[in-house]
MIKOLSE-352221 format. One line per field, with one value per residue (C-alpha): residue number from 1; residue in three letters; chain; x, y, z. Coordinates in nm, 2 decimals. Layout:
REM MIKOLSE-352221
romi	NUM  ... .
ropa	ALA  ... .
lumdren	A  ... .
px	X  ... .
py	Y  ... .
pz	Z  ... .
***
This chain:
REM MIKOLSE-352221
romi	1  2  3  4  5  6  7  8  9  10  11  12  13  14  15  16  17  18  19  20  21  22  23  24  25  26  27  28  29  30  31  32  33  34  35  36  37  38  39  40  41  42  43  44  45  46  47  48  49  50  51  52  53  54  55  56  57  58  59  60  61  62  63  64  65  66  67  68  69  70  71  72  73  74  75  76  77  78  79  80  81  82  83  84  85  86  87  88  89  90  91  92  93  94  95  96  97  98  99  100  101  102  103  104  105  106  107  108  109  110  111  112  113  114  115  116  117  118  119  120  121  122  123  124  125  126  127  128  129  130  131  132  133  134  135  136  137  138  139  140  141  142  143  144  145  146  147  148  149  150  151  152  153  154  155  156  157  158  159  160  161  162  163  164  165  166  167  168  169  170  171  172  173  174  175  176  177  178  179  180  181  182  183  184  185  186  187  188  189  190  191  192  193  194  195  196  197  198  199  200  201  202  203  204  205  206  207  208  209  210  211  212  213  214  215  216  217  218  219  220  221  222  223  224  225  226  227  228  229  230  231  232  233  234  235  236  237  238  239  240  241  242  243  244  245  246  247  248  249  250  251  252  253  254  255  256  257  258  259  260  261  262  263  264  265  266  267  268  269  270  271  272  273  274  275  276  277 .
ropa	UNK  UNK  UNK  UNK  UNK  UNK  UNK  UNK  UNK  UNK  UNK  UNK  UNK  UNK  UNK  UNK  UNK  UNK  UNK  UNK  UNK  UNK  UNK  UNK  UNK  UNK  UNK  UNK  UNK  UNK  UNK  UNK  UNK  UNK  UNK  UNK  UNK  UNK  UNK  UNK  UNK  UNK  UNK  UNK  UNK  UNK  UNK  UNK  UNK  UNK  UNK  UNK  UNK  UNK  UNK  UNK  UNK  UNK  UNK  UNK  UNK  UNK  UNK  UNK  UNK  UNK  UNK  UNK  UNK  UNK  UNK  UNK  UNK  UNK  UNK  UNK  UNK  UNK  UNK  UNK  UNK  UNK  UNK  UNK  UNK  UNK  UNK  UNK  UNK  UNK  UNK  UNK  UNK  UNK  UNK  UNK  UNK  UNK  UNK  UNK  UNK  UNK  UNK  UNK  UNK  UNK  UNK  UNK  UNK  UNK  UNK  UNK  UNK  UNK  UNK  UNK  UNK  UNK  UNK  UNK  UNK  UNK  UNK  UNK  UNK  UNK  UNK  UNK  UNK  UNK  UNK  UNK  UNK  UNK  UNK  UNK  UNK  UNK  UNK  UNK  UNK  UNK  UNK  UNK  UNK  UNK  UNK  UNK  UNK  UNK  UNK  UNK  UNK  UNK  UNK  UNK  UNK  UNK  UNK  UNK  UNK  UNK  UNK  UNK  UNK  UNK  UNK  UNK  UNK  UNK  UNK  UNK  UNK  UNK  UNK  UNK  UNK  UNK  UNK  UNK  UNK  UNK  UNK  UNK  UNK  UNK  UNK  UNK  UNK  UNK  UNK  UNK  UNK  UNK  UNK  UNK  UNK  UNK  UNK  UNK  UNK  UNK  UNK  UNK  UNK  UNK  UNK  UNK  UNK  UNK  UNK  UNK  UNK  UNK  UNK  UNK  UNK  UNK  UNK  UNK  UNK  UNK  UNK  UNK  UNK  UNK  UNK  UNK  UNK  UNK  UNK  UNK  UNK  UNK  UNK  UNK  UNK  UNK  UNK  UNK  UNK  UNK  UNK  UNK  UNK  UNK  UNK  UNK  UNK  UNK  UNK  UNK  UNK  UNK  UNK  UNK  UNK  UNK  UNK  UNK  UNK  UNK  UNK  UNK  UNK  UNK  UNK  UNK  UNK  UNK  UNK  UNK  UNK  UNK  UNK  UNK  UNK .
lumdren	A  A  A  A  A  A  A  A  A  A  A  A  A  A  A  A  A  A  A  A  A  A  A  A  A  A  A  A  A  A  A  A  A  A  A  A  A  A  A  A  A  A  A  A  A  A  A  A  A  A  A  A  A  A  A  A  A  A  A  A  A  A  A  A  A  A  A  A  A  A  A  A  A  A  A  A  A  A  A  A  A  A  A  A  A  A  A  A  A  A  A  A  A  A  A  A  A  A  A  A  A  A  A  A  A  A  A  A  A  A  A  A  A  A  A  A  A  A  A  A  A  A  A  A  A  A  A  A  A  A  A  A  A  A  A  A  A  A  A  A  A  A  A  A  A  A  A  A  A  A  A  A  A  A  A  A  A  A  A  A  A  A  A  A  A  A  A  A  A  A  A  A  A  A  A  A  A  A  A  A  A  A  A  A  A  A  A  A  A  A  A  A  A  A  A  A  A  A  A  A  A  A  A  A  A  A  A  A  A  A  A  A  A  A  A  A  A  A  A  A  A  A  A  A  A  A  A  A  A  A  A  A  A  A  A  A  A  A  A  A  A  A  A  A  A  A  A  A  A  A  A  A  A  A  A  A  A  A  A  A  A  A  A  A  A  A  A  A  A  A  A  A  A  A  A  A  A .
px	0.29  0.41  0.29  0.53  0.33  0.11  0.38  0.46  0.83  0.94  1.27  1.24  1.55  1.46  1.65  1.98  1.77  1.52  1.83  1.94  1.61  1.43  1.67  1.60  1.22  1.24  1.39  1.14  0.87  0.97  1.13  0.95  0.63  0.43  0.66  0.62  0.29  0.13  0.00  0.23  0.58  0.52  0.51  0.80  1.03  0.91  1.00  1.28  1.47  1.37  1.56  1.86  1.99  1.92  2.19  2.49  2.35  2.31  2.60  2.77  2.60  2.67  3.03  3.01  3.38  3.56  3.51  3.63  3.68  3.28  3.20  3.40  3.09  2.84  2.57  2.48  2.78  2.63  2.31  2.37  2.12  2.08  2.01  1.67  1.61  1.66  1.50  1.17  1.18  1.22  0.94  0.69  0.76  0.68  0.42  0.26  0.34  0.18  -0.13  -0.23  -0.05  -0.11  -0.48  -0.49  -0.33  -0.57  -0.89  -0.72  -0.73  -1.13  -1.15  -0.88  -0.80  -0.46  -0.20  -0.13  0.27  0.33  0.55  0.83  1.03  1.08  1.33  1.62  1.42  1.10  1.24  1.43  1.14  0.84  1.07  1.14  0.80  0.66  0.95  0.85  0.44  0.51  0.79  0.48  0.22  0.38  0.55  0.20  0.11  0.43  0.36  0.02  0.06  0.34  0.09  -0.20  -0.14  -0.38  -0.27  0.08  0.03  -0.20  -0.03  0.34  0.47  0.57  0.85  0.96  1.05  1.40  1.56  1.86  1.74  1.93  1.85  1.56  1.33  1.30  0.98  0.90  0.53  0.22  -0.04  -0.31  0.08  0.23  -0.13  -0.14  0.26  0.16  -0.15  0.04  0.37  0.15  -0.12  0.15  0.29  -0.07  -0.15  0.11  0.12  0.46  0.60  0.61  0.99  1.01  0.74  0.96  1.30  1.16  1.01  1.38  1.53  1.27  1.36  1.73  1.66  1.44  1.70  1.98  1.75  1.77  2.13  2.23  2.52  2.68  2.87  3.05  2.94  2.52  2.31  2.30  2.63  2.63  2.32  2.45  2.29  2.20  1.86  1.84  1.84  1.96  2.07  2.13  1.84  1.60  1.84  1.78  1.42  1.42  1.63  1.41  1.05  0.92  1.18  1.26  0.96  0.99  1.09  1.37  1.44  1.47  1.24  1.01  1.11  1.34  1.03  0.83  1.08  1.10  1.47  1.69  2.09  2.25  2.40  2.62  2.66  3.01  3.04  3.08  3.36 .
py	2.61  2.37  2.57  2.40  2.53  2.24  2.00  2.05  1.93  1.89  1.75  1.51  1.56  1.33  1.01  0.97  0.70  0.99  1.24  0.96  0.91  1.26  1.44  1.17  1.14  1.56  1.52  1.29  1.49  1.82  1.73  1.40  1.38  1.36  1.05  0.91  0.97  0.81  0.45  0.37  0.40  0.08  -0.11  0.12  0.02  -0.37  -0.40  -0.18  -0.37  -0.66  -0.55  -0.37  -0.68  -0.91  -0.74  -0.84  -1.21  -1.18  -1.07  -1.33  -1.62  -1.54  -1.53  -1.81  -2.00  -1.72  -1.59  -1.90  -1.65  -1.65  -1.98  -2.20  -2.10  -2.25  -2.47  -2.67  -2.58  -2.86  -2.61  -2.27  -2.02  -1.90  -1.54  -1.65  -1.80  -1.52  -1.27  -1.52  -1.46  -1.07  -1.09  -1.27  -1.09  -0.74  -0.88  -0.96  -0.64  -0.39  -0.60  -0.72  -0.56  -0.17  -0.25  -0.41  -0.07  0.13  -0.03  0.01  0.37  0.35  0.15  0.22  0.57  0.71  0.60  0.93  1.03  1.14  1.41  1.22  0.95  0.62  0.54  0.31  0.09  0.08  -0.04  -0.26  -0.42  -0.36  -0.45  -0.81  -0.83  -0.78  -1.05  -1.34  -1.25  -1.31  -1.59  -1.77  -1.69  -1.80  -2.11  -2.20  -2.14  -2.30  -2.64  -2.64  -2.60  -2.85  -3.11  -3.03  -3.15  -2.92  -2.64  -2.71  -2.78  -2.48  -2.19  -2.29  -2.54  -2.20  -2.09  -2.44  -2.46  -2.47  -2.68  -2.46  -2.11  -1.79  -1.45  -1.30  -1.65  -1.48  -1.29  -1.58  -1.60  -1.73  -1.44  -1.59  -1.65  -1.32  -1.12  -1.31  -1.22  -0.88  -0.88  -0.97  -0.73  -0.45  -0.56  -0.72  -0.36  -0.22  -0.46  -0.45  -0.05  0.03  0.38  0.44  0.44  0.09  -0.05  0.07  -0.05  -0.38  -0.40  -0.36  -0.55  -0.84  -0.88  -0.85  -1.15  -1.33  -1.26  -1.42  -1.70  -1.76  -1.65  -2.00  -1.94  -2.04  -1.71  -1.65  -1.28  -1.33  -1.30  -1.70  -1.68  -1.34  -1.38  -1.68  -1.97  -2.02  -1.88  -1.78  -2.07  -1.82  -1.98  -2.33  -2.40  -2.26  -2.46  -2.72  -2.64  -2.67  -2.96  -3.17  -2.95  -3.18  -2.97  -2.63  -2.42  -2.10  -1.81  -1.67  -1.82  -2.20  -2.22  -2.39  -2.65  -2.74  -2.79  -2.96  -3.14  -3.02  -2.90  -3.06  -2.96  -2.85  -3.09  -2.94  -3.08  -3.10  -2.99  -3.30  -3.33 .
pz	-1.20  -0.93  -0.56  -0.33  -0.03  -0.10  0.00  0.37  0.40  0.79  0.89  1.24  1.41  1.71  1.65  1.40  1.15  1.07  0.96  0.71  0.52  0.54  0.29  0.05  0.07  0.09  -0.24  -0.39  -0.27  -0.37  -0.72  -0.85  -0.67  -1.00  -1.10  -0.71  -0.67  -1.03  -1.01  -1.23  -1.08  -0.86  -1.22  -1.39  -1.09  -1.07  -1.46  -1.50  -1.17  -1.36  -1.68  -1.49  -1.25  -1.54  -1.82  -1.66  -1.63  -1.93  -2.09  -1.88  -2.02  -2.36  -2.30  -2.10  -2.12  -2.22  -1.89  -1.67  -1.37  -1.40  -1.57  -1.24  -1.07  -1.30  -1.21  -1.51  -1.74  -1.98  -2.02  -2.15  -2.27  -2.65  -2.72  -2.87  -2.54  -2.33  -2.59  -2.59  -2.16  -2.21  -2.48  -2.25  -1.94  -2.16  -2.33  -2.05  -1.85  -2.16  -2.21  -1.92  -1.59  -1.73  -1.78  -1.43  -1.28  -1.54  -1.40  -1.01  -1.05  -1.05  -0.79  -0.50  -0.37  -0.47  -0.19  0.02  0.05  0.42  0.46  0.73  0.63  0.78  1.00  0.96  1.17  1.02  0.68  0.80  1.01  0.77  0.48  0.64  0.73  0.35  0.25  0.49  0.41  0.07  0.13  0.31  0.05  -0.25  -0.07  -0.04  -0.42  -0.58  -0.33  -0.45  -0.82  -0.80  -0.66  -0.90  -1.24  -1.42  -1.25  -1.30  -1.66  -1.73  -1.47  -1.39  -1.63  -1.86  -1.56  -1.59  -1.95  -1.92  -1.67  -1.63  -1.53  -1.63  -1.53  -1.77  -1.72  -1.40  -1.52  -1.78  -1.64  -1.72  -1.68  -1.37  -1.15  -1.30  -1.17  -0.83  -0.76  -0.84  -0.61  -0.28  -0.41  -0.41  -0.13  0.17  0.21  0.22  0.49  0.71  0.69  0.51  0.39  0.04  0.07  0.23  -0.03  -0.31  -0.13  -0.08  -0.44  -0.59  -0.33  -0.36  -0.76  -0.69  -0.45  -0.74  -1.02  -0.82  -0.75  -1.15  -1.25  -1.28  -1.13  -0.72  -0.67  -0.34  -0.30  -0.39  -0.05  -0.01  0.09  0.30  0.49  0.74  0.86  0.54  0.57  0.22  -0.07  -0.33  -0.68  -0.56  -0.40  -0.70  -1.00  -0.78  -0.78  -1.20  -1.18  -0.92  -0.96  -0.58  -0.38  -0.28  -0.32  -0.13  -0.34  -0.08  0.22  0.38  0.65  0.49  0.30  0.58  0.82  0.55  0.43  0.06  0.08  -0.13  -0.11  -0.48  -0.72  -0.91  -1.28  -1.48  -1.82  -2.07  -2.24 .
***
């Protein structure tokens, strides 16, 4: 039997941003804390996100003209993806997850202690501030990676050159991974919130939002609505920047936002292709 004493649940009622997160993490605690608490979930949430934001993506390639509403939008309307394209993506990415990320977490259980769960939740505040922090950390870390494995020819050729198959990205080559970049993506994911002292809550927030970010990058598609265009200043590269990456592999190598190839000097705008008639 579950004793629910064990689990000290206090509401803070000292600031509004507190009120809006403490029912919630109350409710994690007290109903799924076996789920929350098992090394596990980080990977179940990272995969599943994965598979979620990537369906519809999906489903809207394979219709592809006969949704023009959709298809206007288009990056490389001459390139569409095949079903045994996108099933060979989804097939590496869980491949790679079953054989080598679940023994990576297996053999982390020996070795670090179990992450403790605090009992407050963290404010509006704090997510938003630890949450942008993880984002830029890692921004910075693999913009450093990609620029590197770009310039090396064996490294490119024997760690990258598998994201960079297909010259026109769609949603499920997101994960499409070789397994030294896909365990080195996963180190600083779970490691940047460690360091920089993140709630479990913010980690997790981060980790679906931070996939959402990466699937958009690879839809293939310049929609109006995806964060490129909402976040202004255009800060974020979003889908035209990372096509453009595929297209022209010696531009555009941070993950989310612009910073950095603007002051280096990789940024390269989007062309955007016409279908051949």
């Amino acid at each position: 039997m579950l004793n629910i004493t064990e689990f000290p649940l206090q509401l803070l009622p000292s600031r509004a941003s507190d009120r809006l997160l403490q029912p919630l993490w109350d409710y994690l605690l007290f109903h799924h804390r076996p789920l929350i608490s098992s090394p596990f979930f980080p990977v179940l949430l990272a995969f599943s996100s994965y598979f979620l934001l990537s369906i519809p993506f999906a489903v809207l390639d394979l219709l592809g003209e006969k949704v023009p509403f959709f298809y206007q939008y288009k990056i490389q309307p001459d390139k569409q993806p095949t079903l045994r394209m996108m099933a060979k993506s989804f097939f590496t990415a869980l491949y790679n997850h079953i054989f080598f990320v679940l023994p990576a977490v297996i053999i982390g259980m020996f070795i670090f202690p179990a992450p403790a769960l605090p009992p407050e939740a963290p404010t509006l505040y704090e997510v938003f501030v630890d949450g942008l922090g993880t984002l830029l950390l890692f921004d910075t870390q693999y913009f450093i990676w990609h620029f590197i494995h770009h310039k090396n020819p064996q490294l490119y050729r024997w760690i990258h050159a598998i994201h960079h198959e297909y010259l026109a990205p769609f949603s499920w080559s997101t994960e499409q991974l070789s397994i030294p970049e896909l365990m080195t993506v996963g180190l600083w994911s779970n490691q940047d919130p460690i360091l920089l002292k993140c709630h479990p809550l913010t980690t997790w927030s981060m980790t679906v939002f931070s996939i959402w970010m990466s699937v958009e990058d690879h839809i293939g598609y310049d929609l109006p609505w995806t964060l490129n265009h909402l976040v202004p200043f255009g800060l974020l590269g979003g889908a035209p920047a990372h096509d453009m990456h595929h297209q022209k592999p010696s531009s555009n190598y941070a993950p989310f936002f612009s910073h950095w190839d603007i002051i280096f000097g990789t940024a390269a705008p989007l062309k955007k292709k016409t279908k051949r008639r």
